[in-house]
VEXFI-928657 format. One record per residue (C-alpha): x, y, z; residue in three letters. Coordinates in steps of 0.001 Angstrom, whole numbers. Layout:
// residues N
X,Y,Z,ALA;
...
// end
This chain:
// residues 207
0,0,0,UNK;
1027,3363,-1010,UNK;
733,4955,2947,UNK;
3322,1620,3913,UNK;
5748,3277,1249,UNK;
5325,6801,2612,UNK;
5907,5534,6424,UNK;
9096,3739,4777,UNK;
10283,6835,3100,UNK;
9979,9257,6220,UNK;
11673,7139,8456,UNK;
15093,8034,10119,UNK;
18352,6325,7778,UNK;
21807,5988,8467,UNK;
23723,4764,5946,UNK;
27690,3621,6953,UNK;
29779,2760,4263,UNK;
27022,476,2397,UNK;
25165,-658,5651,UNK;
21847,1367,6360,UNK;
20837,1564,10280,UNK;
17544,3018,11354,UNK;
19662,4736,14188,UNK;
22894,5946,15330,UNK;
23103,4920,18963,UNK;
26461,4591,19943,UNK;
27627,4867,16499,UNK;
30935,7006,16788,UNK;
32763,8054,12999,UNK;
31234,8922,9626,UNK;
27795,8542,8148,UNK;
24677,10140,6213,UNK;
21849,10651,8182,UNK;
18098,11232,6383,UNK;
16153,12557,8867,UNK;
12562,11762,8602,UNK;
11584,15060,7573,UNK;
13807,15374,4934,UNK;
16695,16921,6110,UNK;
20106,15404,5986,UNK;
23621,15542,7695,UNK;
26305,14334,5985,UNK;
29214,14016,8576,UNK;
30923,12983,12012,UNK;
29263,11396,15106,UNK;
30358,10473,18536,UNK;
28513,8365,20748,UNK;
25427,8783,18231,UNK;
25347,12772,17973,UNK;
26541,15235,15623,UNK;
29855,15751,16670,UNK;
32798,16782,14326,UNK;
32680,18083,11432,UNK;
29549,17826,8685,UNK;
27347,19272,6270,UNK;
23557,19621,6861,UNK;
20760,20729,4583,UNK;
17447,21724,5985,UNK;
14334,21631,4456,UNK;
13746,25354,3819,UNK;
17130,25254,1239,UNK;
19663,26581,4023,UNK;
23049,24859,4201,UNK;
25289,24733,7260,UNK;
28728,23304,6868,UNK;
31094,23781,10087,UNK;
31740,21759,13428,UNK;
29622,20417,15596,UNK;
29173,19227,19199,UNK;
26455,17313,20566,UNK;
24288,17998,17979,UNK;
24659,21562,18339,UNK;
26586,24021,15408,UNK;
29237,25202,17687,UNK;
32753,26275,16457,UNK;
33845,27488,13511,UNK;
30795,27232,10413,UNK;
29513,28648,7522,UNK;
25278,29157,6321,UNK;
24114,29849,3409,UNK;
20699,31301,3447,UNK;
18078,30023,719,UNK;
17757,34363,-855,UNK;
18699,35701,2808,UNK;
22725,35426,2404,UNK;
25541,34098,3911,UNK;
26946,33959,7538,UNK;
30914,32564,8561,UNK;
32149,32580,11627,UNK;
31927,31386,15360,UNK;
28763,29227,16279,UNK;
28076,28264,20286,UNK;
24567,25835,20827,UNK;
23437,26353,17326,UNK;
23635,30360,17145,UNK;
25297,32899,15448,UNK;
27772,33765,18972,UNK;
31519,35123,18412,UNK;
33063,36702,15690,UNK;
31317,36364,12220,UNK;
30836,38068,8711,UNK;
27391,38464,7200,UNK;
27192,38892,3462,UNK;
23628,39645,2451,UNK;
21847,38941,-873,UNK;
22469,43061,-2342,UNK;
26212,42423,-1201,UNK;
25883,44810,1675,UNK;
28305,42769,4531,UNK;
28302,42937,8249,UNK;
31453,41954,9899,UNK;
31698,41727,13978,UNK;
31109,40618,17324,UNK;
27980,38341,17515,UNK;
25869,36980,20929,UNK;
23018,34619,20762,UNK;
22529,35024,17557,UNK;
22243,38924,17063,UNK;
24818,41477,15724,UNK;
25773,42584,19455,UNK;
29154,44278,20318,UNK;
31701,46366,18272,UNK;
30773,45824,14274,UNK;
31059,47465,10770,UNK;
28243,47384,8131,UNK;
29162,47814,4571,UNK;
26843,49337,2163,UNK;
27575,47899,-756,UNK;
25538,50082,-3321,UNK;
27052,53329,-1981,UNK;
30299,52555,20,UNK;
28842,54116,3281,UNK;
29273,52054,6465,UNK;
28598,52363,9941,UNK;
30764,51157,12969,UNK;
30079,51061,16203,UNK;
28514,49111,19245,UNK;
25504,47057,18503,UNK;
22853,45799,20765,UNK;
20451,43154,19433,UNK;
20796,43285,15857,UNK;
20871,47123,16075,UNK;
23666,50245,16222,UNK;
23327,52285,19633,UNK;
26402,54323,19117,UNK;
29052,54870,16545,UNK;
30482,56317,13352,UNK;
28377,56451,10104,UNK;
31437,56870,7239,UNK;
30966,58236,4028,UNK;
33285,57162,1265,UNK;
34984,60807,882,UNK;
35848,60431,4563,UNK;
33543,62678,6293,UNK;
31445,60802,8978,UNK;
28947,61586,12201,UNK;
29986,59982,15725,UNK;
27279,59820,18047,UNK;
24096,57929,18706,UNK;
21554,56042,16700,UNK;
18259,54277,17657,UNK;
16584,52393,14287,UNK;
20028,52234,12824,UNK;
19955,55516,12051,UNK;
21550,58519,13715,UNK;
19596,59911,17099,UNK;
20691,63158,19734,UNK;
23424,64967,19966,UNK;
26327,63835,17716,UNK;
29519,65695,16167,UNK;
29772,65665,11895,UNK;
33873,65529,11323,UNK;
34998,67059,7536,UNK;
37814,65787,6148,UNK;
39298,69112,5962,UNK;
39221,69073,9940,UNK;
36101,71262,10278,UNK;
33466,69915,13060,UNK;
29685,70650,13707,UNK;
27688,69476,16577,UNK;
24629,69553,16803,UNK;
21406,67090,17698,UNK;
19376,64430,15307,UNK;
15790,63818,15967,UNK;
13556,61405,14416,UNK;
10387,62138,13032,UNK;
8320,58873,12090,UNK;
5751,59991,9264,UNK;
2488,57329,9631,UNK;
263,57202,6645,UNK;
-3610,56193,6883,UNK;
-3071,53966,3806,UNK;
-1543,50557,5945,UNK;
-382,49233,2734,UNK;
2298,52504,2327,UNK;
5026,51833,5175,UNK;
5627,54154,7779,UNK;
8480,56757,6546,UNK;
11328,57683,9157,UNK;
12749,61588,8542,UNK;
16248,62726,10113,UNK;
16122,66390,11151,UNK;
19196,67908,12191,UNK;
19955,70884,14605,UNK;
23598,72269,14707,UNK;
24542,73852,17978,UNK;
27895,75136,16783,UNK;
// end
C-alpha cells in the first residue's frame, strides 16, 4: 500500500559505508543521516550525535557546513541562506555567537562581534551600493552608538536608535572642520496601511 511506502520513506536512515541503520546509537565516525523530515547531515558522530565536522541541509534550502558538538553548530561554520545570504564565523549551541561576517543577498556585509545570535558588540556594516558604512557598538541586531562613514571620509559619531543617527552627535569634515549639533527622528504614519511608515532625520547644529 502506497501509505506503507510513505511511512518507509519518512523514516530516520543511516547509511555507513554500504550498511543502512535506522539509528545511530552509539555509532561514533562517519555517516549520512536522512532525517525523517527530509533533512540530511552528511558528517561525524560520537557516541550517536553530531559531533565533528559535517554538512547539513534543511528543508527550507539553508546549508550549514562547520563543526559540531552534541548535535549543536558550535565552532567554527559557515550558512548559506536560501535568498537571505551568507553567515561565517563562530557558532556556540546552534547560534550565530563570536566573531562572524554576514554577506547579504544586495552584497551589503556585516562583519563583527555576535551573541546569541544577534549582531551585538563592536561591528562594521558595509553598504555595498554606496560605500557608506557604519561602525560602532551594537545591541540586538541594532547600532546604539558609533560612526556612520561616508566614502569621501567625512562621517557623524554619536548615537543612533533604528540604525539611524539619534541626539546629539559631532559631523567631522575631512578638511578638519566639526559641527555638533542634535538628530531627531520624526516617524511619518500614513492612513493607507499598505504605504510603510516613513522615518525623517532632522538635524539641529549647535555650533
Amino acid at each position: 500500500p502506497m501509505s506503507e511506502v510513505a511511512a518507509e520513506e519518512h523514516k530516520y536512515k543511516l547509511e555507513i559505508e554500504g550498511e543502512v541503520r535506522d539509528n545511530s546509537r552509539d555509532y561514533t565516525g562517519k555517516g549520512v543521516a536522512t532525517y525523517p523530515n527530509g533533512e540530511i547531515y552528511d558528517g561525524e558522530f560520537k557516541d550517536g550525535l553530531r559531533d565533528g565536522y559535517g554538512k547539513y541541509t534543511y528543508i527550507n534550502g539553508d546549508v550549514y557546513q562547520g563543526e559540531w558538538v552534541e548535535n549543536f553548530r558550535h565552532g567554527i561554520g559557515k550558512v548559506d541562506y536560501k535568498d537571505k545570504g551568507t553567515y561565517y564565523g563562530d557558532w556556540v549551541k546552534g547560534k550565530r555567537h563570536g566573531e562572524g561576517l554576514f554577506t547579504y543577498p544586495n552584497l551589503d556585509i556585516y562583519s563583527g562581534k555576535w551573541e546569541n545570535g544577534w549582531k551585538q558588540g563592536l561591528g562594521t556594516f558595509i553598504f555595498f551600493s554606496t560605500g557608506m558604512k557604519i561602525y560602532g557598538t551594537w545591541k540586538s541586531g541594532k547600532i546604539i552608538e558609533g560612526k556612520w562613514i561616508y566614502p569621501n571620509g567625512t562621517y557623524f559619531e554619536g548615537k543612533f536608535d533604528n540604525n539611524r543617527p539619534k541626539g546629539t552627535g559631532v559631523w567631522r569634515f575631512n578638511n578638519g572642520n566639526e559641527v555638533r549639533g542634535e538628530y531627531s527622528q520624526i516617524t511619518k504614519v500614513y492612513a493607507d496601511s499598505s504605504i510603510p511608515d516613513e522615518l525623517k532625520l532632522v538635524w539641529k547644529s549647535t555650533c
